[in-house]
N, C-alpha and C positions, 0 to 999 in steps of 0.2 A: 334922702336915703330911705325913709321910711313912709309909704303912700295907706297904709294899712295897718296897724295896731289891733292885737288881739288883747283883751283883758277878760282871763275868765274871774267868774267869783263865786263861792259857795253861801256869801251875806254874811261870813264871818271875819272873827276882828283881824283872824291872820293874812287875809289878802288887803287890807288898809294899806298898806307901803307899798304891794305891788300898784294897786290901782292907783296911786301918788305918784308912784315914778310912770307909770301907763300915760297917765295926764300928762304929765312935764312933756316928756318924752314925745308925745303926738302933737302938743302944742310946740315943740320947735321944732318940729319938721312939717306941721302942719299938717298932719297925717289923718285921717277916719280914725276915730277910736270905735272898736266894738268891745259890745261885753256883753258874755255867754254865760246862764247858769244853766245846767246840764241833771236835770231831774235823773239820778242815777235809776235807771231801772233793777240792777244788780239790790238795790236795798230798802227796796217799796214793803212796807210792814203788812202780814197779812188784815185786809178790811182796808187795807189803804187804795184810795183810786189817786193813780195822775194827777185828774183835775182839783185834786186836794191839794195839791203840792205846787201848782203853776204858780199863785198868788202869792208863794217865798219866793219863787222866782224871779217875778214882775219886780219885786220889793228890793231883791235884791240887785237888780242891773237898773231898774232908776236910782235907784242911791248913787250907783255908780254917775249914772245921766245925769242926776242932781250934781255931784262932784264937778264933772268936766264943763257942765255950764257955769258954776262958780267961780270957775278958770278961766272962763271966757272959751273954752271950747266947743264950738258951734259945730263940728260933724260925728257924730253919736249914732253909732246903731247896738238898738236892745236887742237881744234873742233868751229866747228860753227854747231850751233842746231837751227831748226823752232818750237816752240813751243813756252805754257806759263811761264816766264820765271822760276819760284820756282821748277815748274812742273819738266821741264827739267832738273833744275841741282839736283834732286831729284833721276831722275830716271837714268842722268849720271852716278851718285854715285854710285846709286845699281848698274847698267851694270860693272861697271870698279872696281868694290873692294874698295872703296876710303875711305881712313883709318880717313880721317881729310878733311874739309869744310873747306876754308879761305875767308870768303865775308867785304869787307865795308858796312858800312849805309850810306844809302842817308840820307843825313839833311835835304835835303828844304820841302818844305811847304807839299808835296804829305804825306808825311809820317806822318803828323796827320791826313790828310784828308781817308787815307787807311792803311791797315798792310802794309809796306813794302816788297819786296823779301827777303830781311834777315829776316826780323819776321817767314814770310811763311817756309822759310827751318829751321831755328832752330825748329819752331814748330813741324815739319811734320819730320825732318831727322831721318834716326836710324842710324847714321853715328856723330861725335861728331862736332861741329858747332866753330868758333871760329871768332868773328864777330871785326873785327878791325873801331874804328873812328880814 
């Protein structure tokens, strides 16, 4: 059913159950797991460059990669993306075929103050959305 697995991650603890069920989930359908962190450009501190910010990124989709091979999942594509972050895992989707969306909620406080990036991509996906707390 599932040839493509998206799992985005920010490197924090609230995407841990998504990227758990991302793994399961891609391991019994045998699926490519990917996983995206998306350097929001919308919130780069002034003095801050980019290339400051790649090396949480790396950090955080091989955790991920570390994960899925300790599951014995052998097909794992890393990316790190510059853009807004819904935007991007949006338009990863489209580029890459991506058959199934795996995102956490953030709880705290931002998420009544604004839509969240899971609000945003379920909204906006033409790709099926599967949003883990």
């Amino acid at each position: 059913m599932y040839d493509a697995i998206l799992v985005p991650t920010d490197g924090r603890e609230n995407t841990d159950r998504a990227i758990q069920e991302a793994i399961e989930l891609a391991n019994v359908h045998e699926a490519t797991l990917h996983t995206l962190y998306v350097i929001n450009s919308a919130e780069i501190a002034p003095g801050m460059d980019f290339d400051d910010l790649e090396p949480i990124g790396e950090e955080a989709v091989e955790y991920v990669a570390k994960r899925a091979a300790e599951a014995g999942l052998e097909n794992v594509d890393t990316n790190v993306r510059h853009g807004l972050r819904h935007q991007a895992i949006l338009d990863y989707a489209d580029e890459h075929d991506i058959d199934l969306i795996v995102m956490g909620r953030n709880r705290g406080l931002e998420r009544f103050l604004r839509s969240s990036v899971s609000d945003r991509v379920t909204e906006r996906a033409s790709t099926p959305v599967l949003v883990v707390e």
